[in-house]
C-alpha positions in Angstrom: 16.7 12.7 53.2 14.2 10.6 55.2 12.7 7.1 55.0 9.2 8.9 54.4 10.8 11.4 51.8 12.5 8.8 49.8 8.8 7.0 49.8 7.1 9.9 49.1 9.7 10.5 46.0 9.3 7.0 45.3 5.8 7.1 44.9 5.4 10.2 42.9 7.8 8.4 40.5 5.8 5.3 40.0 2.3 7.8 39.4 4.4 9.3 36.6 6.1 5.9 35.5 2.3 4.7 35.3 0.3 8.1 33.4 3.2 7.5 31.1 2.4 4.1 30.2 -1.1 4.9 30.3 0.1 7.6 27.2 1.7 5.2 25.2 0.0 1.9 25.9 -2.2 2.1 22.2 1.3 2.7 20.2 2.5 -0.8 20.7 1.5 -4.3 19.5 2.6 -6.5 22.1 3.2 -6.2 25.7 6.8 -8.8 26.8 7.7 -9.6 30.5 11.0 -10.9 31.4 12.0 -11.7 35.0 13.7 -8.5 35.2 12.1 -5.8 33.2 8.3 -5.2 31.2 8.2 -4.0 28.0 6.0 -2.4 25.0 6.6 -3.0 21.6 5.6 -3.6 18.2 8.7 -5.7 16.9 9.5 -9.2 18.8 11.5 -12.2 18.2 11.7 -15.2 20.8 14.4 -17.5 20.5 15.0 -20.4 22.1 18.5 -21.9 22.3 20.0 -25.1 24.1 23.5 -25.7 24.7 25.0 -28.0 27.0 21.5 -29.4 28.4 20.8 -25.9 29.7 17.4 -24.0 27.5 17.7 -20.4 27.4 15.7 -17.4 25.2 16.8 -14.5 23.2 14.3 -12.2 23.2 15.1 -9.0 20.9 12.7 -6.0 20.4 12.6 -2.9 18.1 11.4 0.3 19.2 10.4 -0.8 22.9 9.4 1.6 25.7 10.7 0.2 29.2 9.4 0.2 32.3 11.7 1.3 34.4 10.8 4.1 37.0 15.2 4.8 37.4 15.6 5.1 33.5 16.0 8.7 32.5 14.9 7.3 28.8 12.5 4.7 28.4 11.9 4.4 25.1 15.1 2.1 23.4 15.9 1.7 19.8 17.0 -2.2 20.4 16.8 -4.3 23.2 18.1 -7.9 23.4 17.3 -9.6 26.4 19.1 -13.6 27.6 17.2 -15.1 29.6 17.2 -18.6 31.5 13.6 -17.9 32.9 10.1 -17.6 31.4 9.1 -15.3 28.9 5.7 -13.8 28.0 4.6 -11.9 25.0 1.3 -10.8 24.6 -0.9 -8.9 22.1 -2.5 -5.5 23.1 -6.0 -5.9 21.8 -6.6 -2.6 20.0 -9.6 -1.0 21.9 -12.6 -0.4 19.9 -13.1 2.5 21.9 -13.1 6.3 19.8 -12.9 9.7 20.9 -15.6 11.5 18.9 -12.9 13.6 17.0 -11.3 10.7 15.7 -14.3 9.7 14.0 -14.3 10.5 10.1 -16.2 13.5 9.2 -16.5 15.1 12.6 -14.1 17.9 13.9 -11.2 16.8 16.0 
């Protein structure tokens, strides 16, 4: 395999990695980036825990959907995450935004 076939493989998977989040984006509450990973979710629990003068967070999630473009599976029943670097959770602000067939009283 060549350089410009492993991009071009490499590229197709992040287009598909990306219309897949674009698909599941409005299922999930809050959207959590750790240093390593990004994640959906609608269950999230940030804990922060000091030992020995050193501060690190447990970060656990229910029901999360991964980003992860090497992950056969992205979405995970659990995920517990320790972390000595930054964490950011952030609510998904539902969009107000219909299609008409969602609408009551019109045909979907």
């Amino acid at each position: 395999m060549s350089s410009e076939d492993l991009e071009k493989y490499e590229t197709e998977m992040e287009l598909q990695l990306y219309r897949e989040y674009r698909d599941v984006v409005n299922l999930f509450s809050y959207v959590v980036e750790t240093e390593r990973r990004f994640y959906l979710t609608n269950d999230v629990q940030v804990q922060e825990h000091t030992e020995a003068g050193e501060t690190y967070f447990e970060v656990t999630m229910l029901d999360a959907w991964v980003w992860d473009m090497y992950r056969p599976a992205r979405f995970v029943k659990n995920v517990r995450v320790l972390t000595f670097k930054d964490v950011n959770v952030e609510e998904l602000a539902k969009s107000d935004l219909q299609m008409p067939g969602d609408k009551p009283g019109l045909p979907g």
